[in-house]
C-alpha positions as CSV (number, residue, x, y, z in Angstrom):
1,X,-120.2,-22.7,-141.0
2,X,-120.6,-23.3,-137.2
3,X,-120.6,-21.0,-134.6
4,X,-117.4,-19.7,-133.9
5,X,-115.7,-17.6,-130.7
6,X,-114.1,-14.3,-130.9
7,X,-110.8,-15.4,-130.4
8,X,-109.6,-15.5,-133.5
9,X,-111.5,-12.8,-135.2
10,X,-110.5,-10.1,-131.9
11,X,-106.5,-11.4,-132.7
12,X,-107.2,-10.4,-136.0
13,X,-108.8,-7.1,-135.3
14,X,-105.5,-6.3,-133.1
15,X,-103.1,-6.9,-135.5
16,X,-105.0,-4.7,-138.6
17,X,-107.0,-2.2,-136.8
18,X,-110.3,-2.7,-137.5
19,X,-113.4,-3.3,-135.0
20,X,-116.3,-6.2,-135.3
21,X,-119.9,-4.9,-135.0
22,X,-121.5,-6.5,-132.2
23,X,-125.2,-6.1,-133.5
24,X,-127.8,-6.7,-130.8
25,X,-130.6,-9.3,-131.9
26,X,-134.6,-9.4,-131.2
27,X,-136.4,-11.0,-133.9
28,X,-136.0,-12.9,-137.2
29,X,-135.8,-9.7,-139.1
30,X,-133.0,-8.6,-137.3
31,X,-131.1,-12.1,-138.0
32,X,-131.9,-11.7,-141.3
33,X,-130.9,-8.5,-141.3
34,X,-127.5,-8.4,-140.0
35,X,-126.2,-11.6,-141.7
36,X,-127.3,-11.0,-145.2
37,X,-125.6,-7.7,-144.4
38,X,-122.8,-9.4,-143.0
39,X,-121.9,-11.9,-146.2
40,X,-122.8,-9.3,-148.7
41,X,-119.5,-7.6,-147.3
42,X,-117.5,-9.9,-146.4
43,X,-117.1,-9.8,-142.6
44,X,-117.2,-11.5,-139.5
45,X,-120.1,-10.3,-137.0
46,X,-121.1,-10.7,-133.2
47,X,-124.8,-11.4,-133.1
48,X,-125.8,-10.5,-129.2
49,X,-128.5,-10.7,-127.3
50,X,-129.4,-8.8,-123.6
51,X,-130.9,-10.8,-121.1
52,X,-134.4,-8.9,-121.9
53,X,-133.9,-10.6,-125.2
54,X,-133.8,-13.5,-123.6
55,X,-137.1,-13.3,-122.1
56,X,-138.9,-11.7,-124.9
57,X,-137.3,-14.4,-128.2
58,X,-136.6,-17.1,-126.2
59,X,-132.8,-19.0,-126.6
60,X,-133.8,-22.1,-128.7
61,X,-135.8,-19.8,-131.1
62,X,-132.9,-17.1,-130.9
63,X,-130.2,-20.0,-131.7
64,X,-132.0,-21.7,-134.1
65,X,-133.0,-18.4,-136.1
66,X,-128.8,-17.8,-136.3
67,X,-128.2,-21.3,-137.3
68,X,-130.8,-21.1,-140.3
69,X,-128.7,-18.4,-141.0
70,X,-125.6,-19.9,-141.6
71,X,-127.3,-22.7,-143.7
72,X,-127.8,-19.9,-145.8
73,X,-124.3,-17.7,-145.5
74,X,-120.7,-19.1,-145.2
75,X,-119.7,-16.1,-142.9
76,X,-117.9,-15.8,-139.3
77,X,-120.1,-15.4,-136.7
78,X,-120.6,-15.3,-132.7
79,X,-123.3,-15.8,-130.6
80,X,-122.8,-13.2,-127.3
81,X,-124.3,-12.2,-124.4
82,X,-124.7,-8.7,-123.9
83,X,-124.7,-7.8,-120.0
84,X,-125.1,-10.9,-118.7
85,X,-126.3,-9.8,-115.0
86,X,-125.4,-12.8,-112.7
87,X,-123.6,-16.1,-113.1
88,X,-127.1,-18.1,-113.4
89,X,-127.6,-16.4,-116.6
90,X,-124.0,-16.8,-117.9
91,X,-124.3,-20.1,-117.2
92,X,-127.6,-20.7,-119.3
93,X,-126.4,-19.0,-122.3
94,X,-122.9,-20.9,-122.1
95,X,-125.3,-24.6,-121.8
96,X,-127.4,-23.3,-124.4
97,X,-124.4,-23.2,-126.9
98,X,-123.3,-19.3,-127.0
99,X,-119.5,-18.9,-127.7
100,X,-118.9,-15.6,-126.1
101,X,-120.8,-14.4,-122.9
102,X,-120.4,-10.9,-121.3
103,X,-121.0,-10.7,-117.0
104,X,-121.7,-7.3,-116.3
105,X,-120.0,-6.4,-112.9
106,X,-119.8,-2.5,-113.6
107,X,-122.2,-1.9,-110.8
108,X,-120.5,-3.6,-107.8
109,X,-116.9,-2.3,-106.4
110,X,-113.4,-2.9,-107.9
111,X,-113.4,-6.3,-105.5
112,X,-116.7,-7.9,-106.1
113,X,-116.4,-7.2,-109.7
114,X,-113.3,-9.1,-110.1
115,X,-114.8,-12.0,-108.0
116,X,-118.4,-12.5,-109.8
117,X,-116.5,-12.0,-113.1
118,X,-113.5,-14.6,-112.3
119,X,-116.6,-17.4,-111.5
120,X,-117.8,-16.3,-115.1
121,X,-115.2,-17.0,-116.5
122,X,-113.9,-20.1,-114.7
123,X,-116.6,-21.7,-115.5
124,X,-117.4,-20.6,-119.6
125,X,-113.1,-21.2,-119.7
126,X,-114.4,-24.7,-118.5
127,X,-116.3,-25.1,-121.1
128,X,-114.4,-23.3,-124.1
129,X,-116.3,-19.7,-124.0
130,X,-114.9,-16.7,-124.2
131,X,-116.0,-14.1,-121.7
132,X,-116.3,-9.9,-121.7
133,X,-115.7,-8.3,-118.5
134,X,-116.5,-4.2,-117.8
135,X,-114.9,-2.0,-116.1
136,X,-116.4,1.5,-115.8
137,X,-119.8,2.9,-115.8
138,X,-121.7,3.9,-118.8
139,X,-124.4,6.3,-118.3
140,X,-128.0,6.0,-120.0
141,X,-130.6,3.8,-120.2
142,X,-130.9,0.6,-122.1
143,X,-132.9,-3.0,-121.4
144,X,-131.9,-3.3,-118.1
145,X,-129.1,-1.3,-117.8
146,X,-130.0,2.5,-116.1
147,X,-127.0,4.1,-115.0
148,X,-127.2,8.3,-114.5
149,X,-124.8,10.7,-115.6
150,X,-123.9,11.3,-111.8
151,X,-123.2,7.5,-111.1
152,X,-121.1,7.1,-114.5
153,X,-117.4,7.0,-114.2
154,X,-114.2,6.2,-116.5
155,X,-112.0,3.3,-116.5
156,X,-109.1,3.7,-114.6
157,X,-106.3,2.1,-117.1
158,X,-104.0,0.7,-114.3
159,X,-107.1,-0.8,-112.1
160,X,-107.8,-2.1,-116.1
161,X,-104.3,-4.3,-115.9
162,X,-105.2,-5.6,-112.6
163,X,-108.3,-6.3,-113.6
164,X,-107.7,-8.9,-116.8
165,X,-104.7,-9.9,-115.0
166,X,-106.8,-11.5,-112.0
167,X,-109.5,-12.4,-113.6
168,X,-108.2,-13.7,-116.8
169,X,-111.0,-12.3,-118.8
170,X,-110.8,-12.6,-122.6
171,X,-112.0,-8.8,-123.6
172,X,-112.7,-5.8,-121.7
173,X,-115.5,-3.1,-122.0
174,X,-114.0,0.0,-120.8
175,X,-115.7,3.5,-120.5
176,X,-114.4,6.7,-122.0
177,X,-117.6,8.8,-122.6
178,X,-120.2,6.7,-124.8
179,X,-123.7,6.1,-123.1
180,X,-127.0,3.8,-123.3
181,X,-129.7,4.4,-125.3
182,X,-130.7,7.5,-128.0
183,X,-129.8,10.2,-125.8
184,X,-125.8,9.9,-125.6
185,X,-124.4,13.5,-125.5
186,X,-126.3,16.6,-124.2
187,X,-124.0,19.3,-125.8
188,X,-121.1,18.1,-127.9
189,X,-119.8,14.4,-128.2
190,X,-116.2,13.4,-126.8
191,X,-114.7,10.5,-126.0
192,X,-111.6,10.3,-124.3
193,X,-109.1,8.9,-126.1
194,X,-106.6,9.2,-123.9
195,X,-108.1,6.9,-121.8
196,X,-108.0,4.1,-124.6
197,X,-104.5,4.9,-125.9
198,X,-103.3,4.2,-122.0
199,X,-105.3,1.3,-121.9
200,X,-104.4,-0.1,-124.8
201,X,-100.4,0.4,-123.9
202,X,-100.8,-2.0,-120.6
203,X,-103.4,-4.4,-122.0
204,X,-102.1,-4.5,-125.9
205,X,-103.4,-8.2,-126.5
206,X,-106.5,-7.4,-124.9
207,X,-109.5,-6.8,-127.3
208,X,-111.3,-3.6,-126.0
209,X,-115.2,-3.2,-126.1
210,X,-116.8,0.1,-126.4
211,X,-121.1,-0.4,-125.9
212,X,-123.4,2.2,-125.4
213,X,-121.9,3.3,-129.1
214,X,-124.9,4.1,-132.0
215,X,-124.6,6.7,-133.8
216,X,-128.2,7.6,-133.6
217,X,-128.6,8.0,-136.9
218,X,-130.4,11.7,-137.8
219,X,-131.7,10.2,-140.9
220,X,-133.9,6.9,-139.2
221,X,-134.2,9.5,-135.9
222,X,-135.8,12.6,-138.9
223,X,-138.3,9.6,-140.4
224,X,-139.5,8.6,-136.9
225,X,-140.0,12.0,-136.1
226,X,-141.6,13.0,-138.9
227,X,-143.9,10.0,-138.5
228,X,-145.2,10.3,-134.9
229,X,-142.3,10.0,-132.7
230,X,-141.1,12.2,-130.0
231,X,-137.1,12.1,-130.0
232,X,-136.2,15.6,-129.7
233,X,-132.6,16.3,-128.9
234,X,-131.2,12.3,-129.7
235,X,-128.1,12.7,-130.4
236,X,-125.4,9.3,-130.5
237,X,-121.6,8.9,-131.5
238,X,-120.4,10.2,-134.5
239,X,-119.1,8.0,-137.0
240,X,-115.8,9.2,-137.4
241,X,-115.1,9.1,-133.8
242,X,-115.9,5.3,-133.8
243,X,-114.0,4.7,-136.9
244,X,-110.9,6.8,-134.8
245,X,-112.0,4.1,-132.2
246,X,-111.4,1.6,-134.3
247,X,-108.5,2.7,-135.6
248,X,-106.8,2.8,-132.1
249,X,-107.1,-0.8,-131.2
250,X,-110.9,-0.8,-130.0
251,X,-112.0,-4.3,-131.4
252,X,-115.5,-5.0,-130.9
253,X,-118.4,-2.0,-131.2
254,X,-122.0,-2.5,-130.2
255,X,-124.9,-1.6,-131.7
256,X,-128.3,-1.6,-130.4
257,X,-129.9,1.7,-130.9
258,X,-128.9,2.3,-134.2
259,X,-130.7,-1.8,-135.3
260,X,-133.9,-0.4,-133.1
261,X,-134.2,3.2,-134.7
262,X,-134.1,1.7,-138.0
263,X,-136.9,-1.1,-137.5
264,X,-138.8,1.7,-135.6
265,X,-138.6,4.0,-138.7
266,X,-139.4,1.3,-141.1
267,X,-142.4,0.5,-139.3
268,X,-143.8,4.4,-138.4
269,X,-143.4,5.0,-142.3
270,X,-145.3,1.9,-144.0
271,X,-147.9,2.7,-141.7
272,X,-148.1,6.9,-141.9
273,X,-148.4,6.2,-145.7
274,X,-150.0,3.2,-146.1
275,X,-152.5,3.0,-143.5
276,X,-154.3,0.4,-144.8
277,X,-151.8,-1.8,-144.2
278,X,-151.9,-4.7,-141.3
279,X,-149.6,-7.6,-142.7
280,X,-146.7,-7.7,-141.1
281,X,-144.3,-8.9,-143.4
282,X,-145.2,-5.4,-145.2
283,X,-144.4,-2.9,-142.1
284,X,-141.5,-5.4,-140.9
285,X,-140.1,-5.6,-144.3
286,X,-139.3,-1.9,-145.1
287,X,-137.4,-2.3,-141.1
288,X,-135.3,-5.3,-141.9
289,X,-134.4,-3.2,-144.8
290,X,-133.1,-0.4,-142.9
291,X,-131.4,-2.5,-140.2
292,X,-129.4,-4.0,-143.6
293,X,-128.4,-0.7,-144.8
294,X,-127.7,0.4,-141.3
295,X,-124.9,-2.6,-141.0
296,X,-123.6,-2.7,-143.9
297,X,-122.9,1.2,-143.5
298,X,-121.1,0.0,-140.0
299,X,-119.4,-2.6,-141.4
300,X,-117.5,-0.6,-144.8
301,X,-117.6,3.0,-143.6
302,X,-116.7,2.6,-139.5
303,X,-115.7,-0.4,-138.4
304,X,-113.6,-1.3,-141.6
305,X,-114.0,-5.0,-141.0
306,X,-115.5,-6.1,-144.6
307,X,-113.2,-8.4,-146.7
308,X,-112.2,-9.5,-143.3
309,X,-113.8,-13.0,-142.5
């Protein structure tokens, strides 16, 4: 199966209430991961990468991992940019054959946001993409996204309706109290719901987009720890609060720190008890095993998209 957009699988999502994982990609073990994980159950999956994945895997090598892929699995899947920071690299990833890019305007005012994202999206329109606009400021740190608690701030819903309206965006990331990186909440986790039930009431045909939303899972979080690792007071977004999410018309729910923390305590483990160990395909293995577990645990217990493609 080619390479498909998120038209069709976000339309979907609306009309059953269920959200797509948008897994965030870095290697061939986390290709592998996601997609066997992916037709095992069923679903249709966003594979994205950030700009520093970009840099680091390389596009050809990224695209052509994803397309050996689907030689293999007859599943739904989207190729995405995750924060895209400036046209220039929009328009790469668009050339380079990705059906869904995301420009990341959060950081500019309510004006130049909708003006950078409109030339997005006039152009990947042009060329039949699909592109994710934000609106909002998440907090935390991730790639090269570093936003502080101070400088955070919701999405206003009715700026929301202007927004999509002038810029004709396909789906919206909105911000309602989910954060960047492994360090989302320091005292108890909320989200405001609110927010997304108003949203959702002036934009209903617009897929939402949380990011910033891993559940930091204690389990991977206890095994690096245990191994060597310093990640005292981690704390992510429950998982019944994203399946509530889901459940309220969010559509698309990324996932970056949960893939990472799972590799990472793969890898601290194979070494700590087998330190004689130096192939790779040994300490990488036990990871891409993780990351598996990890989605298909997304995909069934929160998201609810399996049986879905």
């Amino acid at each position: 199966m080619p390479l498909v957009t998120t038209k069709e699988m976000f339309k979907k999502s609306i009309e059953e209430k269920f959200a797509i994982g948008a897994f965030n990609i870095n290697n061939m073990e986390f290709v592998q991961a996601i997609l066997d994980a992916a037709a095992e159950e069923s679903s249709p999956v966003i594979l994205q990468t950030s700009s520093s994945a970009l840099k680091y895997a390389r596009i050809p090598y990224l695209k052509h991992m994803i397309e050996a892929g689907l030689e293999e699995h007859d599943v739904e899947v989207a190729l995405h940019l995750d924060h895209g920071p400036d046209f220039e690299t929009c328009k790469l990833c668009v050339d380079s054959g990705y059906t869904s890019v995301m420009f990341d305007g959060s950081k500019y005012d309510f004006e130049k946001n909708i003006e950078l994202t409109k030339q997005v999206v006039d152009y990947a329109h042009s060329k039949g993409v699909v592109v994710e606009a934000e609106l909002g400021k998440l907090a935390g740190i991730e790639d090269n996204v570093n936003v502080s608690e101070e400088d955070s701030m919701f999405t206003n819903p009715e700026e929301a309706l202007e927004f999509v309206k002038r810029t004709n965006c396909d789906s919206l990331a909105i911000a309602i109290g989910t954060s960047h990186g492994a360090y989302k909440f320091k005292g108890e986790a909320k989200l405001r719901f609110d927010i997304l039930e108003k949203v959702k009431e002036l934009l209903p045909d617009t897929p939402i987009v949380l990011h910033g939303a891993s559940t930091v899972i204690p389990e991977y979080v206890q095994i690096c720890n245990e191994f060597g690792a310093t990640l005292a007071g981690a704390k992510g977004v429950p998982d019944e609060m994203l399946h509530e999410a889901s459940k309220r018309g969010v559509s698309k729910i990324n996932v970056d720190t949960d893939l990472r923390l799972a590799m990472t305590a793969g890898i601290r483990k194979t070494f700590a008890e087998n330190p004689e160990v130096f192939d790779p395909r040994k300490y990488l293995g036990l990871g891409r095993d993780y990351i598996k577990e990890t989605v298909k645990h997304k995909i069934v217990d929160v998201f609810g998209s399996n049986e879905k493609a």
